[in-house]
KOLKOLMI-431830 format. One record per residue (C-alpha): x negated, y, z negated. Coordinates in Angstrom, 1 decimal. Layout:
KOLKOLMI-431830
SITE       u       v       w
SITE       X       Y       Z
...
This chain:
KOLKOLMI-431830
SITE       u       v       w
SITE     9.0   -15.8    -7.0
SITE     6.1   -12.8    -7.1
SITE     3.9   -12.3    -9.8
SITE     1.5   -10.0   -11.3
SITE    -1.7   -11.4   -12.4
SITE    -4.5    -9.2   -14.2
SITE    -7.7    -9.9   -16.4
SITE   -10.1    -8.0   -18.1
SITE   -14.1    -9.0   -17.8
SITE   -13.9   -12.3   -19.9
SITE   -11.1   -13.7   -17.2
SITE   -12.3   -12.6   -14.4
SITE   -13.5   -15.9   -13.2
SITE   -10.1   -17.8   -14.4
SITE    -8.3   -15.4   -12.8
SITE    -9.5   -15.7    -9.5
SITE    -9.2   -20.1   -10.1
SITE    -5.4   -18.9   -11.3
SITE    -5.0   -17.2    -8.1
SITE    -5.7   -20.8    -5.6
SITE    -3.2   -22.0    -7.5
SITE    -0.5   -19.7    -6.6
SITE    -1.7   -20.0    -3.2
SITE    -1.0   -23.3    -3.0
SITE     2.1   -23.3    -4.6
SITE     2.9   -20.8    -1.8
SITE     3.8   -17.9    -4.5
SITE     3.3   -14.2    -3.6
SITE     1.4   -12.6    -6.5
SITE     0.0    -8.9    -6.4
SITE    -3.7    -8.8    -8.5
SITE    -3.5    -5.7   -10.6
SITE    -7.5    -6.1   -11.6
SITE    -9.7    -6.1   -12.9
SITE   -12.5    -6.3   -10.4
SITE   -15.2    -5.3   -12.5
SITE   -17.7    -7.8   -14.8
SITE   -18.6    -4.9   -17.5
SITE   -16.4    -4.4   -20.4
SITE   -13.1    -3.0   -19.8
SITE   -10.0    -2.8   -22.3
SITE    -7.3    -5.6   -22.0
SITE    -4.3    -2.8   -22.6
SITE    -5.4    -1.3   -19.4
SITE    -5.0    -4.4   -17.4
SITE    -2.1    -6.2   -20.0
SITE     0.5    -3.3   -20.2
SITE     0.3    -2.5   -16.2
SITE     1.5    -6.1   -15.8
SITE     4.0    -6.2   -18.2
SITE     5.8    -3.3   -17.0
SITE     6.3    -4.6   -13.4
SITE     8.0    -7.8   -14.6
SITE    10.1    -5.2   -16.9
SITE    10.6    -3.1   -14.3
SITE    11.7    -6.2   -12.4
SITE     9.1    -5.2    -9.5
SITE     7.8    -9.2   -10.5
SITE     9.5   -12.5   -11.7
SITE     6.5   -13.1   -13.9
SITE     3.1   -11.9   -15.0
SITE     0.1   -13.8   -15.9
SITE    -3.0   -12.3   -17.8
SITE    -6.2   -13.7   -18.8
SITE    -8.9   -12.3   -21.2
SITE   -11.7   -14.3   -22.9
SITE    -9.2   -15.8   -25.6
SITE    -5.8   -14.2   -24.2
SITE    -5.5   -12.8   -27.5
SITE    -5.4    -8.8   -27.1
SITE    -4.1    -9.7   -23.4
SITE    -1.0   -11.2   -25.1
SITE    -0.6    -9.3   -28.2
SITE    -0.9    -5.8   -25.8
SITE     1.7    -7.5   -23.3
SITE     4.6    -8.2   -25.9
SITE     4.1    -3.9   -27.1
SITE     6.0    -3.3   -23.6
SITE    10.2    -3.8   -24.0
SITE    11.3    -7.5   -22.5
SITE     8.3    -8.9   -22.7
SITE     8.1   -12.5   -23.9
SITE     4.3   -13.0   -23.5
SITE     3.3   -16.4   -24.6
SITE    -0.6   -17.2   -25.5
SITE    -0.9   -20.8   -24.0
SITE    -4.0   -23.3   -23.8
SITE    -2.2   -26.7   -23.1
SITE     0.4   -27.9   -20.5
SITE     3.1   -29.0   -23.3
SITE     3.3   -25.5   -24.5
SITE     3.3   -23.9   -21.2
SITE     6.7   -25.8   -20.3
SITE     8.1   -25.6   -23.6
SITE     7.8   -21.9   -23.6
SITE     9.4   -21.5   -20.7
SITE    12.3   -24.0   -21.2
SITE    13.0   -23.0   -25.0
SITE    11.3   -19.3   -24.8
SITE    12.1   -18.2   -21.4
SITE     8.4   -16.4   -21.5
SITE     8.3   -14.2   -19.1
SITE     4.5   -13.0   -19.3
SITE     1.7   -16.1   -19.6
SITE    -1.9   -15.1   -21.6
SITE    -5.0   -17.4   -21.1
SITE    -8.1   -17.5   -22.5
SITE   -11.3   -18.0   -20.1
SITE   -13.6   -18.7   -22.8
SITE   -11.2   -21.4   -24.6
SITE    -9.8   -23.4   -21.4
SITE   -11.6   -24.5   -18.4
SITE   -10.3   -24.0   -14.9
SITE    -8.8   -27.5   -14.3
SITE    -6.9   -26.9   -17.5
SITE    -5.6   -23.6   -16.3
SITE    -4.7   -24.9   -13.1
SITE    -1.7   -27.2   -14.9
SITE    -0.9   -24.7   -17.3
SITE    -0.1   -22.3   -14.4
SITE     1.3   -25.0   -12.7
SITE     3.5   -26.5   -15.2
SITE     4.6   -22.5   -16.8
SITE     5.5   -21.6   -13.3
SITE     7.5   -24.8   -12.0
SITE     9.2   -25.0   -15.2
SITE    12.7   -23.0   -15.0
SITE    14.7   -21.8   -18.7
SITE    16.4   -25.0   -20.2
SITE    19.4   -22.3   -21.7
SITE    21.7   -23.5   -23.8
SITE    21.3   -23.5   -27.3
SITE    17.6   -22.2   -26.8
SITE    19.7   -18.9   -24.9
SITE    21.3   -17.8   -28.2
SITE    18.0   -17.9   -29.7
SITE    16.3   -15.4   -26.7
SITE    19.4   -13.1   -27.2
SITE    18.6   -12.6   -30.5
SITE    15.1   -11.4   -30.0
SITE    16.8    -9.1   -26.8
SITE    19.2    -7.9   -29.4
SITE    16.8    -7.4   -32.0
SITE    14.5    -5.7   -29.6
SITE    17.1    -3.2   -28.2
SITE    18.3    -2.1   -31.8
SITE    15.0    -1.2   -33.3
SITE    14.4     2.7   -33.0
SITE    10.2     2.0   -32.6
SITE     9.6     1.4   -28.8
């Protein structure tokens, strides 16, 4: 598995917790920024991300921001994105087993790194349960590749 992991300024200190974890889960992950503590915009750093897991350069893309908010809401502009905004380990797996998220938005300012640390964890051990919950993702494909607005 790679993935792409961004923040703006408020997640800058998350992202950089997010990033031991990956490590020692032993899974490659390219930082995409930012680097930088002064404000920055979170489409900058949200949409780069979601267009290498929809260009299927990564598996999966993690972004943080100070509530994950605009990180999440710019992330799921980008076609086959399924960006979920998660601050507790029973969403992060049920997103991914009923949701098949692709795309995972934290907030620094709302979650503290130990928290974060299972989120991660749990979002990117957890694999897509399928069944009926696959019928319910092919809608939102379907929907998505049928609407003229891109």
């Amino acid at each position: 598995m790679k993935v792409a992991i961004s923040s703006d300024h408020g997640g800058l200190v998350l992202k950089e917790e997010v990033k031991k974890v990956m490590e020692e889960l032993y899974i490659d992950f390219i930082d995409l920024g930012c680097d930088y503590n002064g404000s920055v915009d979170y489409p900058d750093y949200a949409i780069p991300v979601a267009e290498q897991v929809r260009d299927g350069k990564v598996d999966r893309g993690i972004l943080i921001c100070g509530t994950g908010i605009g990180m999440s809401i710019a992330a799921n502009k980008v076609k086959g994105i399924r960006c979920a905004l998660v601050h507790d380990v029973f969403s992060a797996k049920a997103t991914r087993l009923h949701n098949n998220s692709n795309v995972l938005a934290m907030g620094e300012r709302v979650i503290g790194p130990g928290l974060a640390s299972e989120i991660v964890k749990a979002w990117l051990l957890t694999e897509f349960e399928g069944g009926r919950h696959l019928n319910r993702v092919n809608k939102l494909v379907e929907y998505e590749e049928n609407t003229i607005l891109r």
